[in-house]
PAMIKOL-192330 format. One record per residue (C-alpha): x negated, y, z negated; residue in one letter. Coordinates in steps of 0.5 Angstrom, whole numbers, plus 500, padded with zeros to 3 digits. Layout:
N
XYZa...
end
This chain:
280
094245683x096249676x103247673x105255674x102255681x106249683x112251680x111258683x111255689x116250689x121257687x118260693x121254697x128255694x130261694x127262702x132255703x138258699x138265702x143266707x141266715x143274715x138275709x132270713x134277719x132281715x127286718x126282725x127286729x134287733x133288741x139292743x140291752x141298753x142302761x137306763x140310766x149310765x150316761x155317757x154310754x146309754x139312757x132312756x132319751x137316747x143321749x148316750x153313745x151307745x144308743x148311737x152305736x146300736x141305730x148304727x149297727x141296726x142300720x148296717x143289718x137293716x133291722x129295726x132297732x128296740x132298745x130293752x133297758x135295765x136299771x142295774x149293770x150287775x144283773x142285766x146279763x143273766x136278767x135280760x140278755x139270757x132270758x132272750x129279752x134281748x140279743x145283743x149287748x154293746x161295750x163289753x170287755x173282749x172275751x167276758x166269759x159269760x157271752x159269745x163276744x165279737x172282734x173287738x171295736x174300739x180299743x182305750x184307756x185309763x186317763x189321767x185328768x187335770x187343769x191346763x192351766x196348772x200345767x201338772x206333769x202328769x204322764x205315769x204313775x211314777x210321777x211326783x205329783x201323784x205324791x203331791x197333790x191333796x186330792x185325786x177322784x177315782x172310781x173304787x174296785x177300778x185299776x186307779x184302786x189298784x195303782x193308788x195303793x202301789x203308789x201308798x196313797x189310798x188310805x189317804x184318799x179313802x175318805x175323799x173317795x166315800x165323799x164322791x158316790x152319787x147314787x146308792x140303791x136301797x137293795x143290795x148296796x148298788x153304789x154309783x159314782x157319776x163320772x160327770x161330778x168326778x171330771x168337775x172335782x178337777x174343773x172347779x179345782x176341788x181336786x187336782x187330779x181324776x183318774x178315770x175310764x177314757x171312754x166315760x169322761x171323755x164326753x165331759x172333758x170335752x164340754x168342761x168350761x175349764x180347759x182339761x188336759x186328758x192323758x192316757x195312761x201306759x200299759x206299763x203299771x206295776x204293783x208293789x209286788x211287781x205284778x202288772x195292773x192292765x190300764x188298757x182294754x178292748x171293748x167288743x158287743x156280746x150275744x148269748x153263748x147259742x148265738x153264733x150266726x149273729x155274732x158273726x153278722x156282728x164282725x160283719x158290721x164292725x168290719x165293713x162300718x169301721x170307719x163310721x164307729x171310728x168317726x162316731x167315738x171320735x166325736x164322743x172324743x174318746x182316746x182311741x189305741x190300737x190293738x195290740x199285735x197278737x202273741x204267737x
end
């Protein structure tokens, strides 16, 4: 083989061997899971904020970006993110234990919602008008569950409750509630008071025709036995627990993009905390 082809090949070699495991990804295509249809998170024509948050990130790695969509949120990890049909998955809570998860991106909360014009004072779960008001939407299984309970008005929304689910599967019982109808129960005056996930009624609190007030909750919930009911949360993307270097290059991104993720939330209109300082 000629001395300049040996030599061109050899360098060939070492700068593959000296270039950084980000610079090797380069171009290899992120698979972003991604629900089908959760809006306002994500769907299939692309609406949700998350599909804007996984272009964002794609960009930022400079990898083209598939979306790998699945239909039930209770099976997409083990179905889909494990069986590498895709890498990485956005809007997980901060430690979920069946993944490696990155630094935090957003911090939020849990919200009160109501009519402006009826002026409720509404800024704990201690208040009044919590005891007051006929109706309040809520999603199940959520802390809103939990503190209805403490404040002794779950039995008496049950039924409300039930009236409120938009979607069951025909298998195993996957029960929906769509955040959009419940942030139109207090729009259109059916009930007085929603309390909802910050990040998944801000969208429809914002293009409410009737002017909403949104208050996020103190972390400060107690139950009847004194124990604490979380109404904040970190949110964070996730990778398989194998996947370290791209859970890395993941923190890169939230680091270097923060004021781009930043302004893409703000604009979703999402109640944006800070994250608490840590314990020593």
């Amino acid at each position: 083989m000629p001395f300049k082809k040996i030599f061109a090949t050899t360098c060939g070699i070492a700068m593959i061997l000296m270039m950084s495991p980000l610079q090797a990804e380069t171009d290899k295509t992120l698979k972003v899971c991604a629900a089908e249809n959760e809006m306002p998170y994500a769907n299939k024509q692309g609406e949700g904020f998350e599909n804007k948050l996984g272009l964002l990130v794609g960009k930022a790695l400079n990898r083209p970006v598939e979306f790998v969509y699945w239909p039930d949120p209770r099976f997409y990890v083990r179905d889909y993110l494990d069986k590498n049909l895709c890498d990485v998955t956005l809007g997980v809570d901060a430690g979920d234990p069946r993944m490696l998860t990155t630094k935090p991106y957003f911090r939020s909360g849990y919200v009160f919602i109501s009519r402006e014009k009826d002026n409720l004072d509404l800024k704990t779960w201690n208040s009044e008008i919590l005891s007051k008001v006929q109706r309040i939407a809520y999603v199940p299984g959520t802390p809103a569950e939990e503190m209805l309970r403490a404040i002794g008005r779950y039995n008496d929304m049950f039924n409300y409750s039930q009236e409120l689910v938009g979607f069951k599967s025909r298998r195993n019982q996957y029960i929906k509630y769509e955040t959009s109808k419940l942030v139109n129960e207090v729009a259109s005056g059916h009930a007085e008071v929603a309390v909802l996930w910050g990040p998944a009624a801000a969208r429809y609190v914002k293009a409410s025709s009737t002017p909403l007030t949104l208050t996020v909750i103190p972390d400060e919930s107690k139950r009847a036995d004194g124990k604490p009911v979380s109404q904040h949360f970190s949110t964070a993307m996730g990778v398989r627990k194998t996947d370290s270097a791209l859970v890395a290059a993941l923190n890169t991104v939230i680091i270097e993009q923060a004021d781009a993720i930043e302004a893409l939330l703000e604009e979703e209109g999402i109640p944006l905390l800070d994250e608490p300082e840590p314990t020593q």
